[in-house]
ZALUM-181350 format. One line per field, with one value per atom (N, C-alpha, C): residue number from 1; x, y, z. Coordinates in steps of 0.2 Angstrom, whole numbers, m for minus. Layout:
BEGIN
seq = [NUM	...]
xx = [X	...]
yy = [Y	...]
zz = [Z	...]
END
This chain:
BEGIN
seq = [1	1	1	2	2	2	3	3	3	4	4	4	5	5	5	6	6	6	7	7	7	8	8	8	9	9	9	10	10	10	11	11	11	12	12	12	13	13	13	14	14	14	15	15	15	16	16	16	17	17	17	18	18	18	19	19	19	20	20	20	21	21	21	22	22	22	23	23	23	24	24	24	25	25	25	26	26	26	27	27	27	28	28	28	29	29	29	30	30	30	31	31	31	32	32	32	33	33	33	34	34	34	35	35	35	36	36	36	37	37	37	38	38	38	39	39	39	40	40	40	41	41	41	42	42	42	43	43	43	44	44	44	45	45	45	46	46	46	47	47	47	48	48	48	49	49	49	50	50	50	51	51	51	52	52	52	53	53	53	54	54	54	55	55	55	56	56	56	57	57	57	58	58	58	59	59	59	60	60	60	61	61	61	62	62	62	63	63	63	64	64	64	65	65	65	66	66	66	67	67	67	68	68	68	69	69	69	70	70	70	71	71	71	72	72	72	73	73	73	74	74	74	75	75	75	76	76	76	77	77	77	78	78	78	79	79	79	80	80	80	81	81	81	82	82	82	83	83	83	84	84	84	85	85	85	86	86	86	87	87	87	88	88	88	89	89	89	90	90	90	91	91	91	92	92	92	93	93	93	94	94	94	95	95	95	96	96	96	97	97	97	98	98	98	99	99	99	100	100	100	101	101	101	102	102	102	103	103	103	104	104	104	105	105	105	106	106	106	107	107	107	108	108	108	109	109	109	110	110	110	111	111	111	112	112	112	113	113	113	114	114	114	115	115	115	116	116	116	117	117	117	118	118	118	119	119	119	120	120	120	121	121	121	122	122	122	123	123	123	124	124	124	125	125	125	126	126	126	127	127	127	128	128	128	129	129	129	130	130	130	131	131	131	132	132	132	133	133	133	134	134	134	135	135	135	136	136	136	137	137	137	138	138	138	139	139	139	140	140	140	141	141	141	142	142	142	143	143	143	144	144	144	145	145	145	146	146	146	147	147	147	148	148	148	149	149	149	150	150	150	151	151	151	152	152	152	153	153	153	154	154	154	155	155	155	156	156	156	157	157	157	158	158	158	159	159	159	160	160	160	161	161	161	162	162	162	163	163	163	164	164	164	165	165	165	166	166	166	167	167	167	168	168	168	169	169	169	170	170	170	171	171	171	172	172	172	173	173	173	174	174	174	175	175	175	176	176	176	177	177	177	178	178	178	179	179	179	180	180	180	181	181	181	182	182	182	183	183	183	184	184	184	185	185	185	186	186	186	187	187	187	188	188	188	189	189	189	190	190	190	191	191	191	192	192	192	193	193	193	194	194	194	195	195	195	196	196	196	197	197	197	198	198	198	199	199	199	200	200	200	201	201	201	202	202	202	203	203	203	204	204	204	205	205	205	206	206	206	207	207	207	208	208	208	209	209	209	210	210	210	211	211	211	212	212	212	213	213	213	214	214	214	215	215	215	216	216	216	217	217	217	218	218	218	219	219	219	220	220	220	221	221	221	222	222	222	223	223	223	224	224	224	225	225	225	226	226	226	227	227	227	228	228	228	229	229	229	230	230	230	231	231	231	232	232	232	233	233	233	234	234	234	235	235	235	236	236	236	237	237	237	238	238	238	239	239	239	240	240	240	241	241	241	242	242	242	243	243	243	244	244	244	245	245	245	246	246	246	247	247	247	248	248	248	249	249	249	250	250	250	251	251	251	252	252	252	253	253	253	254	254	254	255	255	255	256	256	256	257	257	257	258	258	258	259	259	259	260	260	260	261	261	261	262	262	262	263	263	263	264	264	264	265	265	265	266	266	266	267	267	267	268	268	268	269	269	269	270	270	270	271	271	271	272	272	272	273	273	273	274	274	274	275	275	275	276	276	276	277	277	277	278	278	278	279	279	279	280	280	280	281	281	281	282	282	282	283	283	283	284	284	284	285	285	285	286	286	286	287	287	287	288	288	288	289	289	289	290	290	290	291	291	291	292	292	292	293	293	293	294	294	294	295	295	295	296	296	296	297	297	297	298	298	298	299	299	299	300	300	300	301	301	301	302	302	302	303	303	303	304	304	304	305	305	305	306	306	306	307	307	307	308	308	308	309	309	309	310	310	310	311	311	311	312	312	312	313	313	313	314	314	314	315	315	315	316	316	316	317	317	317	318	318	318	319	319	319	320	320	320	321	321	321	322	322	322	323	323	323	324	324	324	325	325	325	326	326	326	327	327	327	328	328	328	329	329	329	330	330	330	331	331	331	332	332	332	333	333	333	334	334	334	335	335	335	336	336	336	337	337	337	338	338	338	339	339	339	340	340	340	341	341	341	342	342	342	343	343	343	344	344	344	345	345	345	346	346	346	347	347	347	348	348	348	349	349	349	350	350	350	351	351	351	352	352	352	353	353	353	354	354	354	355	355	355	356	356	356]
xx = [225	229	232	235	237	230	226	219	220	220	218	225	231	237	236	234	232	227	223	217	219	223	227	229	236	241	235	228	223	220	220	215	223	229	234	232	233	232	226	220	213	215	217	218	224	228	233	231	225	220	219	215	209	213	220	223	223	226	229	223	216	209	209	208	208	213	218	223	222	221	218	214	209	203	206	208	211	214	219	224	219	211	209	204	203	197	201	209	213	216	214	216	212	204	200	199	201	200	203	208	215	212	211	208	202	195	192	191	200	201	204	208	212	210	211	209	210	205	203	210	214	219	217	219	216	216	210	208	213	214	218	216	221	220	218	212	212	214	219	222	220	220	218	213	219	218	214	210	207	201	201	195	191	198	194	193	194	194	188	183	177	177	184	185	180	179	175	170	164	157	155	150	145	146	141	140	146	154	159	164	161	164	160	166	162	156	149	146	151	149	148	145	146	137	138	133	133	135	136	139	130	125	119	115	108	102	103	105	103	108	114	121	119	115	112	106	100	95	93	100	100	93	92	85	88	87	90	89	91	91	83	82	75	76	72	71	67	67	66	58	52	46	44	43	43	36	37	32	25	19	14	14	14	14	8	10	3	m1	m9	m13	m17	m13	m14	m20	m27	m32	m30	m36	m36	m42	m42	m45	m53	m56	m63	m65	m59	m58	m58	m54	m55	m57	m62	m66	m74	m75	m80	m81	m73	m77	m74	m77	m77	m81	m86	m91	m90	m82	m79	m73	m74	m66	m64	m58	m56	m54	m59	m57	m50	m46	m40	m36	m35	m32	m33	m39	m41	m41	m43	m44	m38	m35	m30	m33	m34	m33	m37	m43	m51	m48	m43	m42	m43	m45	m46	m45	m44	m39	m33	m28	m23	m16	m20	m16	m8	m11	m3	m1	5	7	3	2	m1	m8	m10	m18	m19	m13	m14	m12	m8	m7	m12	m16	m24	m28	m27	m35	m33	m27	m24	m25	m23	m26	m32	m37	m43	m47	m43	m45	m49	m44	m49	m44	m49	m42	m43	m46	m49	m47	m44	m42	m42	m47	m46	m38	m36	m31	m31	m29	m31	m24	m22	m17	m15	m9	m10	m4	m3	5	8	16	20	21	28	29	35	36	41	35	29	28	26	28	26	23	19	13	13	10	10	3	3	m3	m5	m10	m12	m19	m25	m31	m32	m27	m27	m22	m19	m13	m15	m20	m23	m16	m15	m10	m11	m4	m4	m5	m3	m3	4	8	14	18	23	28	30	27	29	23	20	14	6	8	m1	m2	m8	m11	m4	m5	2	9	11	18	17	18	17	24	25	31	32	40	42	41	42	41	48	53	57	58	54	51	45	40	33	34	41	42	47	50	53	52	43	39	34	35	30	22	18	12	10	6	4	10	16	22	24	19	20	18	17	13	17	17	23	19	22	19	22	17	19	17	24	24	19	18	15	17	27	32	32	28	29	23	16	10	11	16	19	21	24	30	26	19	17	11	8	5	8	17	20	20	21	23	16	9	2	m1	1	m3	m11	m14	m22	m22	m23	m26	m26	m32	m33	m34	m31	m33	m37	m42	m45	m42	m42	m37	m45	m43	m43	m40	m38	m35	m37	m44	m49	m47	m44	m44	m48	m51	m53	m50	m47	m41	m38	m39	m35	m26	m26	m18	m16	m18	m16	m18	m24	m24	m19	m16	m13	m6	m3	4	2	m2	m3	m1	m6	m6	m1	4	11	16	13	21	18	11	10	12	12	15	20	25	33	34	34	35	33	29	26	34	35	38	45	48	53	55	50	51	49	48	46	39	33	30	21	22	17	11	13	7	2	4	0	m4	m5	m12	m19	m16	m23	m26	m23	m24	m27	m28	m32	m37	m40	m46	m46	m45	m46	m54	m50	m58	m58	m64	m65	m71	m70	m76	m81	m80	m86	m82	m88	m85	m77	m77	m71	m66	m66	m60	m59	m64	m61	m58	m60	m57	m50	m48	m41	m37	m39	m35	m33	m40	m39	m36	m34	m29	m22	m21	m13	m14	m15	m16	m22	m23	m29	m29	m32	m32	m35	m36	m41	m48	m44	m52	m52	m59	m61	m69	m69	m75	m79	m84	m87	m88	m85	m87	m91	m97	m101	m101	m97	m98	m96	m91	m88	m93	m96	m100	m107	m109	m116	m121	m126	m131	m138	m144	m151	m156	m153	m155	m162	m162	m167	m165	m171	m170	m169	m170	m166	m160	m160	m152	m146	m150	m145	m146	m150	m149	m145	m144	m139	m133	m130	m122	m121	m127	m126	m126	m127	m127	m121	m117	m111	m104	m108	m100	m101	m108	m106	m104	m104	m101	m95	m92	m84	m81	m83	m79	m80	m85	m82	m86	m83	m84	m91	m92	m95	m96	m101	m103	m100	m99	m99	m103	m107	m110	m112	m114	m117	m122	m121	m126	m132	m132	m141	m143	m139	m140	m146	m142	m146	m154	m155	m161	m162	m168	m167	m168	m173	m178	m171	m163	m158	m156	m158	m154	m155	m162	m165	m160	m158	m152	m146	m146	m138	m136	m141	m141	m143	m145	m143	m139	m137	m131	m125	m126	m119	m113	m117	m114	m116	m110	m109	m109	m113	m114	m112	m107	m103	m106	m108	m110	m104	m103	m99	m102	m100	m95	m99	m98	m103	m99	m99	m97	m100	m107	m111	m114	m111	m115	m120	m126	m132	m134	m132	m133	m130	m123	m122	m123	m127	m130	m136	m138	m147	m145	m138	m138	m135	m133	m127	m137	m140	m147	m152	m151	m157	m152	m148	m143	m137	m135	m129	m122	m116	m112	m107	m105	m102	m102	m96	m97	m91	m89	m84	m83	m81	m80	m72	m73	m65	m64	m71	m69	m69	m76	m80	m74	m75	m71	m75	m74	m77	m82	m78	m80	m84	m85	m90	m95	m95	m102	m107	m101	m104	m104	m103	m106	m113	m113	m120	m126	m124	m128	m131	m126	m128	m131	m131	m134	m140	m143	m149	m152	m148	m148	m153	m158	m162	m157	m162	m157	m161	m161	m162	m165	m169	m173	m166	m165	m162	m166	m171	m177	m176	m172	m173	m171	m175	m173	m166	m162	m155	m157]
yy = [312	305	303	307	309	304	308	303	296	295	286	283	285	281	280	286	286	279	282	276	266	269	260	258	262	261	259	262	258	251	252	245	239	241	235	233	237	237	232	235	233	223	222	214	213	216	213	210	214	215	211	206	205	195	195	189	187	192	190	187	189	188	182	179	174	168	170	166	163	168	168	164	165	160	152	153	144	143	145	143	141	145	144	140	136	131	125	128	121	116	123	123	119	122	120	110	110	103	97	101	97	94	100	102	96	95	91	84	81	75	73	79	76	70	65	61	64	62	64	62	67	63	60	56	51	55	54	56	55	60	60	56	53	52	58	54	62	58	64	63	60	57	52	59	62	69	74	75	79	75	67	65	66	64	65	75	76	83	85	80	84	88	87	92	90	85	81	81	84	82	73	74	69	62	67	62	59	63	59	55	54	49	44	38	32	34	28	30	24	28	23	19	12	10	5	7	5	m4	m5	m12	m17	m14	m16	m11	m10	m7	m5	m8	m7	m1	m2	2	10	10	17	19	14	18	15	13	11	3	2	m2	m10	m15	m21	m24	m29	m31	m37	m37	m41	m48	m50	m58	m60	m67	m72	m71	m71	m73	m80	m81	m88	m91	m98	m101	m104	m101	m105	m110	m114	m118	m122	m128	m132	m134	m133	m134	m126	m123	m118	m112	m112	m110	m102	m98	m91	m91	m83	m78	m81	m79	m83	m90	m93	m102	m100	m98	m98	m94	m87	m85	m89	m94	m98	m102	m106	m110	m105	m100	m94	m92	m87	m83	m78	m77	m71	m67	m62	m58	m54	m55	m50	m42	m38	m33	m28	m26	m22	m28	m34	m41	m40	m37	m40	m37	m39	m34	m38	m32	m36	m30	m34	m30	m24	m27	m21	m18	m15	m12	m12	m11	m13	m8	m11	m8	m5	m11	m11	m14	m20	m19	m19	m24	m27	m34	m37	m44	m47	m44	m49	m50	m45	m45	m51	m51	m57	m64	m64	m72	m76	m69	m71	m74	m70	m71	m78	m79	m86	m91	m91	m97	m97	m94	m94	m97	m98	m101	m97	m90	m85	m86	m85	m86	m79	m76	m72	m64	m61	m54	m47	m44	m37	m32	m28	m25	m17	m12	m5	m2	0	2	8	12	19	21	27	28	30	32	34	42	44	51	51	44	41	37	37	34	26	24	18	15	8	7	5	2	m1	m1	m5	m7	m2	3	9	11	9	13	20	23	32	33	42	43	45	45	46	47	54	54	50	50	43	37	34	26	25	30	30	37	36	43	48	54	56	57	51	51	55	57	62	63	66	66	72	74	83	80	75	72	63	61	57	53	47	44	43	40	39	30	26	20	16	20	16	18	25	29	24	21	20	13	6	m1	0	8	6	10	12	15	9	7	m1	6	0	4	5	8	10	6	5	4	m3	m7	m13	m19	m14	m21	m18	m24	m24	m21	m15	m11	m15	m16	m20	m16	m16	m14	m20	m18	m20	m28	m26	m32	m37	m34	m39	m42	m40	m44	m49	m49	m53	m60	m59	m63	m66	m63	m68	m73	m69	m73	m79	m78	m83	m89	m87	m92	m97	m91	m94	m95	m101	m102	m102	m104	m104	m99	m92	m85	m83	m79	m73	m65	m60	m53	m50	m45	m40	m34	m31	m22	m18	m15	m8	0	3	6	13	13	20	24	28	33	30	38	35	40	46	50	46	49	43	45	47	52	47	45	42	36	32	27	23	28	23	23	27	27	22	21	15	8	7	0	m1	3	5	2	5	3	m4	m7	m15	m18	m18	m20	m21	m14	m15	m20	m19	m23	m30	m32	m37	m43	m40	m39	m41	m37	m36	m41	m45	m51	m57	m56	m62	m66	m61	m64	m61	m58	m57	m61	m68	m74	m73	m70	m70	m66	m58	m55	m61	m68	m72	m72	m74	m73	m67	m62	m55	m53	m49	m47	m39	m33	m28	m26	m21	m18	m11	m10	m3	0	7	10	17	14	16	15	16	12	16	24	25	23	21	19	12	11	3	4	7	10	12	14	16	11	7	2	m4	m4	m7	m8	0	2	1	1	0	m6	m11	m19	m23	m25	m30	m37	m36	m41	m46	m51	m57	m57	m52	m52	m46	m44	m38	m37	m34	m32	m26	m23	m19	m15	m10	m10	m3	0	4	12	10	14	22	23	29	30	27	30	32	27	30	22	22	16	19	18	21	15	9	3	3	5	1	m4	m8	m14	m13	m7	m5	m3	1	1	m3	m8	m14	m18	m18	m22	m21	m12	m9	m12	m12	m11	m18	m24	m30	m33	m26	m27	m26	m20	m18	m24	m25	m31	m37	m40	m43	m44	m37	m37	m34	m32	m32	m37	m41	m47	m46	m41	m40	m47	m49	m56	m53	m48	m46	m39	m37	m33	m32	m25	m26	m18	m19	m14	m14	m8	m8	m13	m17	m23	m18	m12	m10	m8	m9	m7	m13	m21	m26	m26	m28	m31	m38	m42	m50	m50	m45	m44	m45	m40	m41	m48	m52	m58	m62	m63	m65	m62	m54	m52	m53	m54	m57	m63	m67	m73	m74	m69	m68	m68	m61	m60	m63	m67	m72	m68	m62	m60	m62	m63	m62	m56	m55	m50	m49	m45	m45	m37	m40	m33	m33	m27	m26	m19	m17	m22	m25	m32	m36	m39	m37	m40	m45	m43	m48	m54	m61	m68	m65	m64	m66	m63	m56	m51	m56	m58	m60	m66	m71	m77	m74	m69	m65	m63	m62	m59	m66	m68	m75	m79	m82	m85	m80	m73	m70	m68	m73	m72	m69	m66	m62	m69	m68	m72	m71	m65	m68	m60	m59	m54	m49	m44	m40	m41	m42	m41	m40	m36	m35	m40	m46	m50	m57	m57	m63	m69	m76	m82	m86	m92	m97	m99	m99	m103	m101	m94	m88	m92	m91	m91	m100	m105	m110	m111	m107	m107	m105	m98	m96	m98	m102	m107	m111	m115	m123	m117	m112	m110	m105	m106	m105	m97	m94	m85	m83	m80	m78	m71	m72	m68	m62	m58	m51	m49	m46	m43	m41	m41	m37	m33	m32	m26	m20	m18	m13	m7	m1	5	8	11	14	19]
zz = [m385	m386	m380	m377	m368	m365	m364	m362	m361	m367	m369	m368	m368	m364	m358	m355	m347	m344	m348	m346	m349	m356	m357	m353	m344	m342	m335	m335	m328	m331	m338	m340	m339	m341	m338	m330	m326	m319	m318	m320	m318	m321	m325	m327	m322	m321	m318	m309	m307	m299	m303	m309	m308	m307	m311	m311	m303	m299	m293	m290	m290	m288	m286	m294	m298	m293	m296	m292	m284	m280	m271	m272	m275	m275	m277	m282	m283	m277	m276	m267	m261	m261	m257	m258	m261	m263	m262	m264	m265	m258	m251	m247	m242	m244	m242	m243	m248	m255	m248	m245	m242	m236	m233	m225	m225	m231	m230	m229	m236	m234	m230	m228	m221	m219	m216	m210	m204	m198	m191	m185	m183	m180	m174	m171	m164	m159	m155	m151	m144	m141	m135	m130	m126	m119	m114	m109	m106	m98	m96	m89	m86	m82	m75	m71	m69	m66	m69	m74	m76	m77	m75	m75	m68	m64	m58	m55	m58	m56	m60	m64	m67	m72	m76	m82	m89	m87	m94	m93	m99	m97	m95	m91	m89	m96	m104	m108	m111	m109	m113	m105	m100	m96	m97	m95	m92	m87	m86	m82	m78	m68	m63	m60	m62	m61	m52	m49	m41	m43	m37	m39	m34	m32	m32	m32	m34	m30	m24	m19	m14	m10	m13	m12	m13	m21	m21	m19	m17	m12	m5	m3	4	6	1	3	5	7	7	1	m1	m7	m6	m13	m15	m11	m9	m5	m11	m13	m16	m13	m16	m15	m12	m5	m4	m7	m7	m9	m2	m6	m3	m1	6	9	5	5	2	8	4	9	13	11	17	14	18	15	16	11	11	16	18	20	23	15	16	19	18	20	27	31	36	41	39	42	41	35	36	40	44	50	56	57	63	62	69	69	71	73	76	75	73	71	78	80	86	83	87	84	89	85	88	89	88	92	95	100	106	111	116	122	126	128	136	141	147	154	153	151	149	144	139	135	130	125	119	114	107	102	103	107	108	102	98	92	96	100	104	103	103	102	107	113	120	118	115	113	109	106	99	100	105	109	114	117	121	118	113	107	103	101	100	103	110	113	117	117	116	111	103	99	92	95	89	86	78	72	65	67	63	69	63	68	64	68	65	67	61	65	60	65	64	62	55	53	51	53	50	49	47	46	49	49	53	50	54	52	45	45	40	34	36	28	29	33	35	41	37	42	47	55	60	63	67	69	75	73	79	78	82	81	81	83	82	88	85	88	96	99	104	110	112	118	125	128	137	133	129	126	125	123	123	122	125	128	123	120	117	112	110	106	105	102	101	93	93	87	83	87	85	85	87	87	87	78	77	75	79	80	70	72	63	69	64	64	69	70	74	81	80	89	89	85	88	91	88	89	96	99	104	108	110	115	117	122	123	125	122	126	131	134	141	145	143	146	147	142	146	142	133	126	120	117	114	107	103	100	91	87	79	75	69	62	57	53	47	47	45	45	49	56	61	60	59	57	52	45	42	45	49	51	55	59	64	60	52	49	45	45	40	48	55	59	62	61	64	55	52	46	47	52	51	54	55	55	47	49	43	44	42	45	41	44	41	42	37	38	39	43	46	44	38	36	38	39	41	37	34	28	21	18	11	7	7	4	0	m7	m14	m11	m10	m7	m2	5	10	7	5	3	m2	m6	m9	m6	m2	2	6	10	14	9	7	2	m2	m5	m8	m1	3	10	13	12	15	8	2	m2	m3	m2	m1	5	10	15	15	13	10	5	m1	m4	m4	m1	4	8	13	17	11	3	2	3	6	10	6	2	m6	m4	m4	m4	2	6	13	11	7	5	4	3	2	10	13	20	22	20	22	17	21	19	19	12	13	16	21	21	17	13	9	11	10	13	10	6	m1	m7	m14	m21	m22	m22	m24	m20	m14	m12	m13	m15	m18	m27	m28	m35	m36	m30	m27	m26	m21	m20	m25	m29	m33	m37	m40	m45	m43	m35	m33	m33	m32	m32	m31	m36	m35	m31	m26	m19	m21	m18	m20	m13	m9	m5	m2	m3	m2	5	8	12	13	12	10	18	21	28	26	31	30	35	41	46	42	38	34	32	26	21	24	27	31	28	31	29	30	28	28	31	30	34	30	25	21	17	15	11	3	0	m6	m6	m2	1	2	6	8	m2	m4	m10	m16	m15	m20	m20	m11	m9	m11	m10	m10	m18	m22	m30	m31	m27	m30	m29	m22	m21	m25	m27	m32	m37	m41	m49	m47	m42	m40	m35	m37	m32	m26	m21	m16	m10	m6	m1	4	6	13	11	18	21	26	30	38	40	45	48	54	60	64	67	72	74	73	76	77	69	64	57	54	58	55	54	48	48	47	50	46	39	37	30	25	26	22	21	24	23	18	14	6	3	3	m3	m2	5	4	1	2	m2	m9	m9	m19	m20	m20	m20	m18	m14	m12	m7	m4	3	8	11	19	21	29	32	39	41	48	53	58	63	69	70	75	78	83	88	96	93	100	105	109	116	121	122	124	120	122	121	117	121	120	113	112	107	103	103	98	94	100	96	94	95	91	85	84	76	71	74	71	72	72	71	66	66	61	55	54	46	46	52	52	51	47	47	52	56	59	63	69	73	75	74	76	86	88	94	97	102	109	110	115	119	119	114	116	113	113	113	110	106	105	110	116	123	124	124	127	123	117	113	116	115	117	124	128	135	136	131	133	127	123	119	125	129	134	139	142	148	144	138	137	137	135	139	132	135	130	127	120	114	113	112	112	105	103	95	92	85	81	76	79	73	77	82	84	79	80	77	78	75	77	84]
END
């Protein structure tokens, strides 16, 4: 009987644990009930001084936003794209009343591919309107007019030490011609409206090629000066670099030059390349005068190319390709004058069937 009091005096205990349980639990669900309606107190001000000391993340500050473009990547701001002058012909327009491109701007003082202002003022008043020019990059990324980094043309210059673009405009050449940027061929295309250039970019590297064309386009751009691409003639030098350029901007005039790729100087040959530029738009050919045949000139005029040989210095050669179909001439020196001098003095013309 002892037993069973004992054990009645735990079963009190065991209900009275089990109340207190019970109870905890209500308090705490009720507490929780509270906590969830709360409304959110207002959000603090935060210090002056703990902003500027970086205490706050990034995603909970104001952002600071530059007050232009140019403030945060140093660049000058956009110029307005000017407008085409009315009237004023493209590339192809006015290489077709020409039979002569100067090549490098020209020869000054026997030199040649100097890609000099002087070279370019000669060749001007001369009455040459068509100019080839040889472009390449700097140590900076940007373009200027140079046939190769060739050392003694300017101070400091060599294939191993290639100026940035602000060392390359303030080293005069061979000490005494005025050395041009890209920008600066711009400028003297926007002040001589009847010239047209051909590029000479010499790379076919998808890598260098499109750095190049991205930095004439910027520049381009930059001066507002976009519309003068009609005025120029890219030169490309096989199908995939034209694919390249392509794809960085679609020109309105294109030239197919040969020397890079190679030529076999047969008449399938020539009929292929002259198949390709005309399902890509491309305006011309150019290749070695000893390349020419006359036999090609039937497929040029299928096809609706033009075909240029360089590089000719001599009259007489040159009237022998310009008479057996050729459309026009790469040359240093020759001049309008020149050609119509040695037309009136009768100078016999020379075969263009020779073998290479």
């Amino acid at each position: 009987m002892a037993r069973y009091k004992k054990f009645g005096k735990s079963t009190k205990l065991v209900y009275t644990l089990f109340i207190l349980a019970v109870l905890e639990l209500v308090c705490l669900a009720g507490l929780t009930a509270f906590l969830l309606t709360r409304p959110a107190p207002a959000a603090e001000a935060v210090p002056a001084a703990a902003k500027d000391a970086g205490d706050i993340p990034d995603s909970q500050a104001a952002p600071v936003l530059p007050a232009s473009a140019s403030a945060q990547t140093g660049q000058p701001e956009p110029v307005p794209e000017k407008e085409k002058p009315a009237g004023e012909r493209n590339a192809w327009e006015i290489l077709g009343e020409t039979q002569l491109i100067t090549h490098g701007m020209g020869e000054v003082d026997g030199v040649t591919t100097l890609n000099c202002l002087e070279g370019f003022l000669a060749q001007y008043e001369q009455g040459v309107r068509a100019f080839e020019v040889d472009l390449r990059l700097t140590a900076d990324q940007q373009v200027v007019l140079r046939h190769d980094w060739r050392a003694g043309w300017q101070s400091g210059v060599s294939e191993v030490s290639i100026p940035t673009m602000k060392e390359f405009l303030a080293r005069p050449i061979l000490k005494q011609y005025t050395p041009l940027s890209f920008r600066d061929l711009l400028l003297l295309m926007e002040e001589y409206p009847d010239i047209c250039v051909v590029t000479d970019t010499k790379f076919t590297d998808a890598e260098i090629v499109t750095l190049q064309f991205r930095a004439m386009l910027r520049d381009a751009e930059e001066l507002g000066l976009s519309y003068l691409f009609d005025r120029m003639i890219i030169q490309v030098y096989d199908p995939l670099m034209f694919k390249v350029v392509d794809g960085v901007h679609h020109f309105s005039n294109y030239i197919y030059t040969l020397y890079s790729e190679g030529f076999s100087t047969t008449e399938a040959d020539f009929r292929e390349k002259a198949a390709f530029c005309a399902e890509n738009g491309i305006g011309g050919i150019t290749m070695w005068d000893r390349w020419w045949r006359t036999s090609f000139a039937p497929a040029a005029r299928e096809h609706g190319i033009k075909v240029y040989a360089h590089t000719v210095n001599e009259p007489a050669e040159a009237l022998s390709l310009l008479d057996s179909g050729v459309s026009g001439i790469y040359t240093d020196s020759l001049t309008p004058a020149s050609l119509t001098e040695s037309t009136q003095a009768g100078e016999p013309t020379p075969s263009t069937e020779g073998e290479p």
